[in-house]
LOTOR-389898 format. One record per residue (C-alpha): residue in three letters; x, y, z. Coordinates in steps of 0.25 Angstrom, whole numbers, plus 2048, in hexadecimal, padded with zeros to 3 digits. Example, Ala and Ser with C-alpha at 12.3 -4.5 7.8 and 13.67 -1.06 7.14 Angstrom:
# residues 2
ALA8317EE81F/SER8377FC81D/
***
This chain:
# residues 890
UNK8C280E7F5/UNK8BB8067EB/UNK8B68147E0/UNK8AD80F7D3/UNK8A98187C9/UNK89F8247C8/UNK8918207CA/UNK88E8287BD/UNK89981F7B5/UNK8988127BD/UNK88E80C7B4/UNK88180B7B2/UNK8778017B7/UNK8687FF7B6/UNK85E7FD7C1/UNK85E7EE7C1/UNK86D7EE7BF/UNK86F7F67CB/UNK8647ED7D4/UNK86C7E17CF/UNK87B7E57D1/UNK8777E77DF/UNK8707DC7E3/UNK8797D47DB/UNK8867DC7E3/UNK8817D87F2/UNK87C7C97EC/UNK88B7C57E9/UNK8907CA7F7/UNK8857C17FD/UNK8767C77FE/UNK8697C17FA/UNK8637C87F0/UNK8557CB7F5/UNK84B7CF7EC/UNK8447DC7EF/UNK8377DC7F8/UNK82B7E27F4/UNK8287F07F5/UNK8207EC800/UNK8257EA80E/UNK8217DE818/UNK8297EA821/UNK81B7F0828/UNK8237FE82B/UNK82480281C/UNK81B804813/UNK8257FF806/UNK8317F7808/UNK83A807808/UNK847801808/UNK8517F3804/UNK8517EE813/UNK8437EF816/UNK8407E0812/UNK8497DB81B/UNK8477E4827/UNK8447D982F/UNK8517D482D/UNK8587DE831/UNK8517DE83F/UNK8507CE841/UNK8437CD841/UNK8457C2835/UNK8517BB832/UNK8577BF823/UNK8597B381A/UNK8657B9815/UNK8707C181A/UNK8727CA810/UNK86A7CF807/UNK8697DA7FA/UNK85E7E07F2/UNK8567E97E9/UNK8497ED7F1/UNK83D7F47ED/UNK83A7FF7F4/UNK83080B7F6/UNK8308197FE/UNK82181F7FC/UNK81B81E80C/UNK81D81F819/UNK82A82581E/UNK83081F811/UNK829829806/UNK83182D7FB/UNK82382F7F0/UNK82483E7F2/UNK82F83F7EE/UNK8318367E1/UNK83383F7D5/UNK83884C7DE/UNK8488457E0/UNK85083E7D8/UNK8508317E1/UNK8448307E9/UNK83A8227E3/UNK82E81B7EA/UNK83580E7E5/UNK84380B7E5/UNK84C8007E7/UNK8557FF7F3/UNK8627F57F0/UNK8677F07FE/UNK8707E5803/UNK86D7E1810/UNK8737D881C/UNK86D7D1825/UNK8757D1832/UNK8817CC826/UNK88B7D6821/UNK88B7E7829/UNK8927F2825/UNK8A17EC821/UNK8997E5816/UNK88F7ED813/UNK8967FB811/UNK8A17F5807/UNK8987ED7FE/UNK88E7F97FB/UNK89B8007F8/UNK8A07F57EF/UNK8947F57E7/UNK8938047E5/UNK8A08087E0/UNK8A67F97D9/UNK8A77F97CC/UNK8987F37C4/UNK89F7EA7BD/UNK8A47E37CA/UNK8937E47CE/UNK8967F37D5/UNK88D8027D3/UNK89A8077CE/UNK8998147D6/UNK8A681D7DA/UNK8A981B7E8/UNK8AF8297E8/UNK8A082F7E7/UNK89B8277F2/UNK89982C801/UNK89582480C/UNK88D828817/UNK88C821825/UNK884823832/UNK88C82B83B/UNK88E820845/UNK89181683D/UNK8A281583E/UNK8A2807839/UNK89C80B82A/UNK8A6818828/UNK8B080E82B/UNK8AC803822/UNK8A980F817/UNK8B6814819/UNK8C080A81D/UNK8BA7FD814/UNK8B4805808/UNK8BC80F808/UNK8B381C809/UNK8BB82A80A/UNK8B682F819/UNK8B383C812/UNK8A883480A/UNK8A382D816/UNK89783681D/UNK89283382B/UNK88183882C/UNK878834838/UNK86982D838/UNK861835830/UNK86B832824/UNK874826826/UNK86B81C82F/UNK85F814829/UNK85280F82D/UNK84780A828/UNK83B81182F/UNK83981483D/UNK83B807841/UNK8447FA83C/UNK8537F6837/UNK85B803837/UNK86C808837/UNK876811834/UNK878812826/UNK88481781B/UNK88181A80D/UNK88981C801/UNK8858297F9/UNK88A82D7EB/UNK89183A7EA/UNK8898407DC/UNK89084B7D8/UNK89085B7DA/UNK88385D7D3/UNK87C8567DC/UNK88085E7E9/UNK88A8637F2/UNK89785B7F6/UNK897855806/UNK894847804/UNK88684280A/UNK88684B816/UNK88485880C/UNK879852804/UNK86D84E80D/UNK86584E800/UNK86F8437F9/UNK8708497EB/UNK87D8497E9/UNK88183E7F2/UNK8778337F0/UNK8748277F9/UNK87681C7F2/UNK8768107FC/UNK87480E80C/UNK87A805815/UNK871803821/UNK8777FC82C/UNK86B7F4833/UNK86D7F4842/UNK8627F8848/UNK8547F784A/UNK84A80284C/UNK83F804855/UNK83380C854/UNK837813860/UNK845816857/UNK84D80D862/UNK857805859/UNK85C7F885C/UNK8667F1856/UNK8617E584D/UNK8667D6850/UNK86F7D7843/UNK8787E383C/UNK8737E282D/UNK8757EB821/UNK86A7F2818/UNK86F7F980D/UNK867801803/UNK86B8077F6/UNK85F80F7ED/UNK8608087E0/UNK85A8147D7/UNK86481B7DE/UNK8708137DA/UNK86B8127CC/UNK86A8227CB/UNK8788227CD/UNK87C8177C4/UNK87481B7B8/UNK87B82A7BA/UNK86C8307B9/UNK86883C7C5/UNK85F8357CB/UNK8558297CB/UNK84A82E7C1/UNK85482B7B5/UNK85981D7B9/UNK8558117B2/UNK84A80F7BD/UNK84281C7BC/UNK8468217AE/UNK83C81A7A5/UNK83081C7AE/UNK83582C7AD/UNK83682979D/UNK82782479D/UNK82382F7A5/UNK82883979C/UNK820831792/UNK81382F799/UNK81183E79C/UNK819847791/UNK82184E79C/UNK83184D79A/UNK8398497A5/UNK8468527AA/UNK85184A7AF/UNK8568507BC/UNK84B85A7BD/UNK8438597CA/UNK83B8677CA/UNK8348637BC/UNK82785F7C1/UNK8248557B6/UNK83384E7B7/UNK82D84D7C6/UNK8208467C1/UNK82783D7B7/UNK8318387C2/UNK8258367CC/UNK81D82D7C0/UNK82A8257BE/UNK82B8237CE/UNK81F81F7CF/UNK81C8177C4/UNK82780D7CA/UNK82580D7D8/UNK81580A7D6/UNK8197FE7CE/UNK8217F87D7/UNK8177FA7E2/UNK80C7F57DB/UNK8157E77D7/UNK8197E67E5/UNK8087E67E9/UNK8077F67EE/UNK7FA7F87E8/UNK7F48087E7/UNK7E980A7F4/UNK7E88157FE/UNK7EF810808/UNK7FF80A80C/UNK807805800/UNK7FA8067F7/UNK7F88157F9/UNK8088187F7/UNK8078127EA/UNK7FB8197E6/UNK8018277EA/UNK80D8237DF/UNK80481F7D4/UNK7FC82C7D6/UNK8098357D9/UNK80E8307CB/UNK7FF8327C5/UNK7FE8407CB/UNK80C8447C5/UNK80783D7B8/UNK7FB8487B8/UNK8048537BD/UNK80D84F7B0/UNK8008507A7/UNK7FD8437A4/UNK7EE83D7A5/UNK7F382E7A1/UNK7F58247A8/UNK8068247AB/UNK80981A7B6/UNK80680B7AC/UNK81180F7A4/UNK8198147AE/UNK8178097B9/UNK81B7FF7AA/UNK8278077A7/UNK82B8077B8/UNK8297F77B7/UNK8317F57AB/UNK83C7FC7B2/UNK83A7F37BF/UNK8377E67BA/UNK8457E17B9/UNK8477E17C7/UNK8387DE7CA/UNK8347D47C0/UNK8267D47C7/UNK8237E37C2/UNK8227DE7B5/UNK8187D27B8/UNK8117D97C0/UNK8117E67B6/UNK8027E67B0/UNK7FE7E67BF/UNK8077F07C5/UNK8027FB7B7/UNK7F37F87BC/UNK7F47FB7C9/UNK7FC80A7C8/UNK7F380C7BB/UNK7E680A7C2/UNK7EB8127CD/UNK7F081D7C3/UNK7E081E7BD/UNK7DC81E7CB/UNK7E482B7CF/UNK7E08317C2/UNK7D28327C5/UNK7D88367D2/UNK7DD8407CC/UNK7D18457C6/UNK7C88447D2/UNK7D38497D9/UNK7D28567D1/UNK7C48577CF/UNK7C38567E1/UNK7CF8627E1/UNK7C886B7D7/UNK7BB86A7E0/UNK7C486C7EE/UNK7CB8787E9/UNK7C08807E4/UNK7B88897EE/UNK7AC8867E9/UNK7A88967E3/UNK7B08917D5/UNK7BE8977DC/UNK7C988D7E3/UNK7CD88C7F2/UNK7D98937F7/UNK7DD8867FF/UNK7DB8777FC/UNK7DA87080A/UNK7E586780F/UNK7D985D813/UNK7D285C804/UNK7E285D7FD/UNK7E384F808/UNK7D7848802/UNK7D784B7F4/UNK7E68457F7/UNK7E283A801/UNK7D38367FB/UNK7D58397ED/UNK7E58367EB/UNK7E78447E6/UNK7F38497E7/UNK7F88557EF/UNK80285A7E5/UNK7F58587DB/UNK7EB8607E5/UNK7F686B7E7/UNK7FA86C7D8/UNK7EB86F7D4/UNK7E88777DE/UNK7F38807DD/UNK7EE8837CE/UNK7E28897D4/UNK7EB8907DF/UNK7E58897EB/UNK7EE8847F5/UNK7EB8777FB/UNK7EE87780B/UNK7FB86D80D/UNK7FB86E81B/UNK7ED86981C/UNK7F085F812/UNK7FC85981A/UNK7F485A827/UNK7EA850820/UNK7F784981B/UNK7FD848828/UNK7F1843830/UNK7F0837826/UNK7FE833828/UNK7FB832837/UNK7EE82B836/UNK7F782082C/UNK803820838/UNK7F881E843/UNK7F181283A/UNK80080C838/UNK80380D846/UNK8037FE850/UNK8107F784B/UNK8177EE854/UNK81F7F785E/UNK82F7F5861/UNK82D7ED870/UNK8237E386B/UNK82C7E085C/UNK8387DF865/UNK8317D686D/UNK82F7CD860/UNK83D7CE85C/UNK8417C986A/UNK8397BB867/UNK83E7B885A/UNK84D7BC85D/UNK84A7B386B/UNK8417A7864/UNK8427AA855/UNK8367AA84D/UNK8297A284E/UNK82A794846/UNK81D79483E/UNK81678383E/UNK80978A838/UNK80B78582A/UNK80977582E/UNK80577683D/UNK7F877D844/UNK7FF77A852/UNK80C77A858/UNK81277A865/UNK81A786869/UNK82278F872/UNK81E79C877/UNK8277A6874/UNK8227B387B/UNK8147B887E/UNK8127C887C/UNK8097D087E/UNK7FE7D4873/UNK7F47DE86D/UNK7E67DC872/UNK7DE7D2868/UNK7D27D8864/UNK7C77D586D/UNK7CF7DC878/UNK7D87CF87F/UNK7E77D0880/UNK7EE7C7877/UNK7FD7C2877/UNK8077C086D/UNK80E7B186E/UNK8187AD868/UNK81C79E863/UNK82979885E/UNK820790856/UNK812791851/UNK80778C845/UNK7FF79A847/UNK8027A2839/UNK8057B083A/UNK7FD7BB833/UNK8047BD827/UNK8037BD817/UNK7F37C1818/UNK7F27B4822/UNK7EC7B5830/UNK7F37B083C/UNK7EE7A4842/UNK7E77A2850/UNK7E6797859/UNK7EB794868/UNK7F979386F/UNK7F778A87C/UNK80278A887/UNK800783894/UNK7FD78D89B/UNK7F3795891/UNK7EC796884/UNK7EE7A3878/UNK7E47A486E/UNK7EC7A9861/UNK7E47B485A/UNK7ED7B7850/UNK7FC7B784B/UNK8077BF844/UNK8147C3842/UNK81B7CB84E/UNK8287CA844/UNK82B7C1839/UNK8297B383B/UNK8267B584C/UNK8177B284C/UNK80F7B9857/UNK8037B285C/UNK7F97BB861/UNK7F07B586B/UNK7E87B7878/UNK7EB7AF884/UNK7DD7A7888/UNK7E279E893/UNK7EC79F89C/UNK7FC7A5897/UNK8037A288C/UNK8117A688F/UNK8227A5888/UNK829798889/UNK81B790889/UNK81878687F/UNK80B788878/UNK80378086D/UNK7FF78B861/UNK7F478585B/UNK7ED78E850/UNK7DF79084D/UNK7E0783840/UNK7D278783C/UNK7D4796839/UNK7E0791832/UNK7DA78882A/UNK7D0792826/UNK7DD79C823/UNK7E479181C/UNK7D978F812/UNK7D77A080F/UNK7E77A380E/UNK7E8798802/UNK7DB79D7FC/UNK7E17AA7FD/UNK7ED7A37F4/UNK7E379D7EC/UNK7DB7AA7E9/UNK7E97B27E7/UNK7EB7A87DB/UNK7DD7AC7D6/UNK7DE7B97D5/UNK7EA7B87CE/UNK7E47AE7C2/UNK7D77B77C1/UNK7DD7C57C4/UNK7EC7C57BF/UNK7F87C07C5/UNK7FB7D17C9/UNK7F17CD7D5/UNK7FA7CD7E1/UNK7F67CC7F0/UNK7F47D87F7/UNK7F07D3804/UNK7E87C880B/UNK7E17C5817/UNK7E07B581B/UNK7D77B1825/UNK7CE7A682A/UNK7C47AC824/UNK7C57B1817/UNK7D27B680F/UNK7D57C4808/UNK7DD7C77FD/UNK7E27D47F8/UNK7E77D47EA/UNK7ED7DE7E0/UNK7E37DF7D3/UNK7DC7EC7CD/UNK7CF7EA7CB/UNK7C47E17D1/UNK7C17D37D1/UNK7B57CF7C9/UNK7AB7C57CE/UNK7B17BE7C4/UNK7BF7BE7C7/UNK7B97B97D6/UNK7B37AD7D0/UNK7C07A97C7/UNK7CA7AB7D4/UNK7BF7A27DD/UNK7C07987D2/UNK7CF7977D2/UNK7D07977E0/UNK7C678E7E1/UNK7CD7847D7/UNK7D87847DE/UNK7CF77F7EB/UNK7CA7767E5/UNK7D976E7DE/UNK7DC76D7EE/UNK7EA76D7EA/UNK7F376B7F6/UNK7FA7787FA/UNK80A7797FD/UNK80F783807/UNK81F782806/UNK82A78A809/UNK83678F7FD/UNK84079A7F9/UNK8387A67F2/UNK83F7A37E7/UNK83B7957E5/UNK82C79A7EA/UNK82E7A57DF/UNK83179B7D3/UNK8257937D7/UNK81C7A07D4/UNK8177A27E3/UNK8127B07E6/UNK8157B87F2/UNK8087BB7FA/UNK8077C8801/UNK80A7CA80E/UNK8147C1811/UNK8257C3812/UNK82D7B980C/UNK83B7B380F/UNK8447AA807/UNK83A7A080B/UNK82D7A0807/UNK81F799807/UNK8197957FC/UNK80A7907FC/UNK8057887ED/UNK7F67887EF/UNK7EE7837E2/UNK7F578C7D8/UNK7FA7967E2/UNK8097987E5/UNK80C7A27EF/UNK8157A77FB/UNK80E7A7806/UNK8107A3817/UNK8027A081A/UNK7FB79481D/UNK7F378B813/UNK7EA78080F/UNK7F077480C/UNK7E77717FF/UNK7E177D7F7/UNK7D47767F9/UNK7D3777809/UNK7D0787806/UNK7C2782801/UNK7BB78B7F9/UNK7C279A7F6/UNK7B57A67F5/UNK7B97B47F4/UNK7AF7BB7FC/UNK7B67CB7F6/UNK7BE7D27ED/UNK7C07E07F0/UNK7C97ED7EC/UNK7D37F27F8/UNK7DA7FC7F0/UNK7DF7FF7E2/UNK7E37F37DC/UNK7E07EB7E6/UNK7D57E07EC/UNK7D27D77F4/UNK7CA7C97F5/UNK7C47C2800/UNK7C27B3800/UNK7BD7A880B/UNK7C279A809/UNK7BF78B80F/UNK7B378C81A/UNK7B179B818/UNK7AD79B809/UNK7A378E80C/UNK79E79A817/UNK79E7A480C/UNK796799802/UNK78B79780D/UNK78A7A5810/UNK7877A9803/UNK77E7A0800/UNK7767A380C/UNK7767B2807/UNK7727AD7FB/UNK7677A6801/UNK7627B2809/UNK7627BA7FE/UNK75A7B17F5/UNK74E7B0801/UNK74D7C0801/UNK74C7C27F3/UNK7417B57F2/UNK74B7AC7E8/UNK75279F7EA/UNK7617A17E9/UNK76279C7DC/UNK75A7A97D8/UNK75F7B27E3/UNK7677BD7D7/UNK75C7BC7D0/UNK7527BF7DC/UNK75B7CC7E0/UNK7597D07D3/UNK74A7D17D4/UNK74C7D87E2/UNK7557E17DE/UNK74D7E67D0/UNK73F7E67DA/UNK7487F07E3/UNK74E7F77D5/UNK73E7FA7D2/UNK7397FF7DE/UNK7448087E0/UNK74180F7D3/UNK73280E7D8/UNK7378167E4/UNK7418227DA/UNK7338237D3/UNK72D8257E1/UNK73782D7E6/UNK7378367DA/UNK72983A7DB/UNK72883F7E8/UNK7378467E6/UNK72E84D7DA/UNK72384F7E2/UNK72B8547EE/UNK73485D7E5/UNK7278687E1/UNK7268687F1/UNK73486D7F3/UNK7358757E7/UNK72A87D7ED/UNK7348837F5/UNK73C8887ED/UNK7438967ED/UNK74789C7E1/UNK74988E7DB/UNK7528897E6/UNK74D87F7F0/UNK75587B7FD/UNK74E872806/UNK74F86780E/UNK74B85980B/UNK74C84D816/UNK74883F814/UNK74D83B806/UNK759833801/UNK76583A7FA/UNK7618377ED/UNK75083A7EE/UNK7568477F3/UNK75F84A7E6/UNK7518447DD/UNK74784E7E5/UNK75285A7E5/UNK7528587D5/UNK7438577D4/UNK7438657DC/UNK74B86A7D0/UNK7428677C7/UNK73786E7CC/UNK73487A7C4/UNK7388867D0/UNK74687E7D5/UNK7538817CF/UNK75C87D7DC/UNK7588717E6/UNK75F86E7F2/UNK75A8637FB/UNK76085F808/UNK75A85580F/UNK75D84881C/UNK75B83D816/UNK75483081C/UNK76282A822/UNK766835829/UNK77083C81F/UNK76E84A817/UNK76C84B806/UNK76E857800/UNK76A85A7F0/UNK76B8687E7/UNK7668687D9/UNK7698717CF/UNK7648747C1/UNK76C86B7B7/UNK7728777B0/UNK77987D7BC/UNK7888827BD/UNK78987D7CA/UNK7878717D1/UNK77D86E7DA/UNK7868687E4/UNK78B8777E5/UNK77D8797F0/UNK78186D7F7/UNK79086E7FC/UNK78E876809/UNK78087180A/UNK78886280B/UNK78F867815/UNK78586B81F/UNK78285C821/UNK78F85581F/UNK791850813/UNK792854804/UNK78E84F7F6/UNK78C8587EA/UNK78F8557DA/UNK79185D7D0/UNK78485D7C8/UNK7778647C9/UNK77285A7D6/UNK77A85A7E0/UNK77984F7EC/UNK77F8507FB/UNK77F848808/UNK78184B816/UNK780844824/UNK77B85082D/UNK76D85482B/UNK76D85C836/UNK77686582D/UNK76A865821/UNK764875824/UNK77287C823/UNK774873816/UNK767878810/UNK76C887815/UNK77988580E/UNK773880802/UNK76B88C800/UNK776894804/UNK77D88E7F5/UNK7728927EF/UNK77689F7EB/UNK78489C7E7/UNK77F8917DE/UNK77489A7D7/UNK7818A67D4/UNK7788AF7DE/
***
């Protein structure tokens, strides 16, 4: 058996040193090296790209045809969501990251087990000099699935692995899966044996924990595919998936304890200790401030590369994820007792460490800082408010504190106001008041159900099998939609569809060739007809049912439409002229925004239709109507060259030295599409003009905020923006008739309008003030002891807050409290005070409030409430008075 030497002696290597020797290991014995995906899956079942083989999971199940039979890389990866959610418990362990990288080699219906299991032992224990880790093979045990005969075998027989280090365990430990449902197989993995200190001897089986014999690398052996019902099946090709934590390996070759002090995660824990003053224990994982400095070291890394790869902070999916790391490290920043801002230089340092193996994290460097600093400020006032909400909710109102916080206001202060739990039960614990867990989970658990119930209508198992059936019988759809608006065609198979939405029952056909585009990369699918001749489908829309097979969903107007007939598609040219036109402005306007905004501006999403396009884009603050005008004008420039455009078909890396950028949405091969419109070279599968000056005019009709760091513009090209033009101009026309002004004069005609409408309204305040004065000696007529409580209908919130003030001032009156409907139905309550009163008026109102649905208050000497139930307004005046004597000390 091939032995190396210790892993503590073996030599050390750097991160990118390690990333490279592998790759650069499974590249001379045939692998492509493919570069890693985003963090962001095009796999709809996770939420991040969790592991090496999630990229080519359609691979591995057939649904696409790999372009290589082997393959290796270094994939980016995150575990913070879903079933894969690792965030709680970054900073606790000495392995557990949001972001990692996962090394992996992978066949692809190539090589099995007899290739496979020697190579990962080859590279693990030859010596570095030959391109091995160097590791002793006498400290490596193996573990198999305890059905899998053929890998003991090969373990023992080929490599030459003692039995007694060769361990058998059963699903939970040794088979691999992705989720609940995909590629899945027996697995073995090599675990290092680390010594006494870090456990008991027994190999894998006496250490379920794995501190003492560590995981280091997993050979899963891709055989079967699972269904949602957990019926497996096996897939059309045996393939191999292996994964190998590359922090993990590093531990071990730079002989440190754990991840924290590698060259990766070392100098963001440095700058912590910097930032906050608080000194960092190696190895120490009860010391609450090593804790927090690991967290901020964490977290400062896996935000940046989020944020590069386009995960942008928001309240929901990836967005929210990435906001719950940015705030997790800023809480543990305040917890360290630090008011400055930490994360910019952290999320710098975390990019200087990255940005060899990611050279975009440094281009893209000025934007990634702004995004996490803006989100840090944010959170800090959170933080503030936060605390100002919890100091209200823990008192009991008589200047003492609850006993309990409720699990229901512990759930919004955390879900509304981004605050904490461990925050809210920290502080409130300093005043000994327990907050109320179980309700809080309860609110916690029903949340998670109303986000499984909202994620439920997937494709079920019968109808993707059905799918899979076509293409392994017919192949994919051939796709004449770039140069043709016709074609004549076979029908494949008619199935069975959801209703369309005015209630008719649709069909799903299938074509081995057609000219209707698929919904994809923010494009519509097309419309239009399929005629046999024996009936006529109207097309309503079309997709993807798997990569590359393109479903057409369609109603059946005349007669049957059935397999084996052949059918004329014909799409709907006009509707696709109209899309053609918006999906190149879209390009055009991308362009724009760039030159105006910054070239940090990346797509986020968009929506091409017929009838106007939508953009999303990454960028931190609002357009000006400035900026509107100059990104019109470039677009419109453009227009106006009528340059030719060019859709053509090269590698990615020949699309990639011409400068093209990726547009979102879209998943590309080896073999891309590029489009050059105007100045505009990009990646993209839609369709297009074939001049820039067939999009006609460009008007943005919106630009809008739809999350942190993110917005998004509207636009109508060609006959919609002439459309637009009249209608405006009509409006404007309108406007100038009402005002009695030509519309040359119309801005100038509001004016007058509006400063008449400014006059009379103080004519009718000076009105109103009067009579709230002359009404004000009636009601202070009643009063008792200087208190008056009455009840007064008819007025407006705010003639009621004038006339209770006027009620003050009456010479008798110290305490007012008026309640009164008001003319639309709701309820207004007002209390005033005298100014020099140690408690706020608000104080008369909070149960009062109550009484008629609603609340209000303030903390000043007028205090302002609002209901909905006026029916309710005699037991508010009753409660009112009732507070009373508490307020006066009596």
């Amino acid at each position: 058996m091939t032995s190396g030497t210790n892993a503590s002696t073996s030599g050390s290597m750097t991160a990118d040193q390690l990333r490279d020797s592998f790759t650069g290991f499974f590249a001379e014995r045939g692998h492509t090296v493919v570069p890693s995906a985003s963090l962001i899956p095009h796999d709809p079942t996770v939420m991040f790209n969790v592991a090496g083989m999630v990229p080519f999971k359609s691979y591995f199940v057939g649904d696409e045809q790999a372009p290589y039979d082997r393959a290796v890389s270094s994939q980016k990866c995150a575990r913070a969501g879903g079933k894969h959610n690792d965030l709680d418990d970054v900073g606790r362990t000495k392995r557990h990251l949001v972001f990692f990288e996962m090394l992996g080699n992978f066949s692809f219906g190539d090589y099995f087990k007899t290739d496979a299991i020697p190579w990962s032992w080859e590279l693990m224990t030859s010596d570095p000099s030959q391109g091995g880790w160097g590791f002793d093979g006498d400290q490596l045990w193996v573990t198999v699935h305890e059905t899998d005969d053929e890998a003991e075998q090969i373990w023992h027989e080929q490599v030459g692995v003692p039995m007694e280090r060769i361990q058998r365990l059963g699903d939970k430990d040794n088979y691999w899966q992705m989720g609940d449902t995909g590629p899945c197989g027996p697995c073995s993995e090599i675990h290092i044996d680390r010594g006494a200190a870090f456990g008991p001897d027994g190999g894998p089986l006496n250490d379920p924990a794995g501190d003492r014999f560590m995981e280091i690398w997993n050979l899963v052996f891709m055989q079967f595919n699972q269904a949602s019902d957990g019926t497996r099946t096996p897939l059309p090709t045996p393939s191999i998936d292996t994964g190998a934590g590359l922090e993990r390996i590093l531990t071990l070759k730079q002989g440190v304890d754990s991840v924290w002090e590698t060259d990766l995660m070392q100098p963001m824990i440095d700058v912590a200790q910097s930032l906050t003053g608080k000194r960092y224990l190696v190895g120490d994982y009860d010391d609450r401030d090593s804790f927090g400095l690991r967290v901020l070291a964490e977290h400062a890394r896996s935000g940046a590369m989020l944020v590069n790869d386009g995960v942008f902070p928001s309240n929901e999916a990836r967005g929210y994820v990435l906001r719950r790391i940015i705030r997790r490290a800023v809480r543990f920043a305040y917890l360290l007792g630090t008011d400055k801002l930490v994360m910019p230089t952290l999320t710098e340092t975390a990019i200087g460490v990255m940005a060899n193996a990611y050279p975009d994290l440094r281009k893209n460097q000025d934007f990634i800082v702004n995004v996490i600093a803006n989100e840090e400020e944010r959170f800090r006032h959170t933080l503030k408010n936060g605390l100002s909400i919890l100091d209200g909710e823990l008192s009991d109102g008589d200047g003492g504190d609850k006993k309990e916080l409720s699990g229901s206001t512990a759930f919004l202060l955390h879900d509304t106001y981004g605050f904490p739990l461990e925050l809210t039960q920290e502080i409130a614990s300093e005043r000994s008041v327990e907050v109320d867990l179980e309700g809080f989970r309860s609110e916690m658990t029903a949340q998670r159900e109303r986000a499984k119930a909202s994620a439920k209508g997937a494709v079920d198992d019968a109808t993707l099998g059905g799918y899979r059936e076509i293409v392994e019988q017919f192949g994919v759809t051939d796709f004449v939609g770039y140069t043709d608006d016709e074609s004549e065609s076979r029908v494949l198979a008619v199935i069975d569809g959801p209703d369309a939405d005015d209630g008719s029952a649709t069909v799903e056909i299938f074509l081995d060739r057609t000219p209707f585009y698929a919904e994809s990369g923010g494009q519509v699918g097309d419309t239009g007809t399929i005629v046999t001749e024996t009936g006529r489908a109207e097309v309503l829309d079309t997709t993807f049912a798997l990569p590359q097979l393109r479903r057409h969903t369609a109603r059946v107007v005349e007669g049957t439409v059935t397999a084996g007939q052949t059918a004329t598609a014909t799409i709907d040219i006009d509707r696709r002229n109209q899309i053609r036109r918006n999906h190149t402005g879209t390009h055009l306007l991308h362009h724009a925004l760039r030159v105006v905004l910054g070239d940090h501006v990346k797509q986020a999403g968009s929506h091409v239709g017929p009838d106007r396009l939508r953009f999303d884009f990454s960028h931190y603050d609002a357009v000006t109507p400035e900026q509107i005008a100059e990104i019109e004008k470039i677009a419109n420039t453009e227009t106006l060259t009528n340059e030719p455009t060019r859709a053509f078909e090269t590698t990615k890396d020949e699309a990639e030295a011409l400068g093209a950028i990726a547009f979102f949405g879209d998943k590309y091969g080896d073999i891309v599409r590029v489009l050059e419109a105007g100045s505009t070279v990009e990646l993209c599968g839609g369709t297009h003009v074939k001049a820039t000056g067939d999009i006609g005019t460009v008007k943005v009709v919106s630009e809008s905020s739809i999350g942190s760091n993110l917005r998004r513009i509207e636009a109508v090209t060609g006959e919609a923006s002439v459309a637009l033009l009249q209608h405006d101009e009509a409006l404007i026309a309108d406007v100038a008739g009402l005002v009695g002004t030509g519309a040359d004069d119309v801005l100038g005609g509001v004016q007058r309008k509006l400063d008449e409408i400014k006059s009379l309204n103080d004519e009718i305040k000076s009105l109103r003030s009067q009579i709230a004065m002359g009404r004000a000696t009636e009601i202070a007529a009643i009063a008792n002891d200087g208190v008056v409580v009455t009840r007064v209908d008819g007025l407006a919130p705010g003639d009621l807050r004038e006339l209770a003030i006027a009620v003050r001032q009456q010479p008798n009156v110290d305490l007012v409290v008026l309640i009164g409907e008001t003319s639309t139905g709701g309820v207004t309550l007002v209390a005033a005070v005298p100014p020099n009163s140690d408690k706020p008026a608000s104080a008369l109102l909070k149960d009062a409030a109550k009484a008629v649905g609603g609340g209000g208050g303030g903390k000043g000497d007028i205090a302002t409430a609002g209901g909905k139930n006026p029916d309710g307004i005699t037991e508010a005046l009753g409660l009112a008075a009732a507070a009373i004597p508490a307020f006066l000390g009596e």
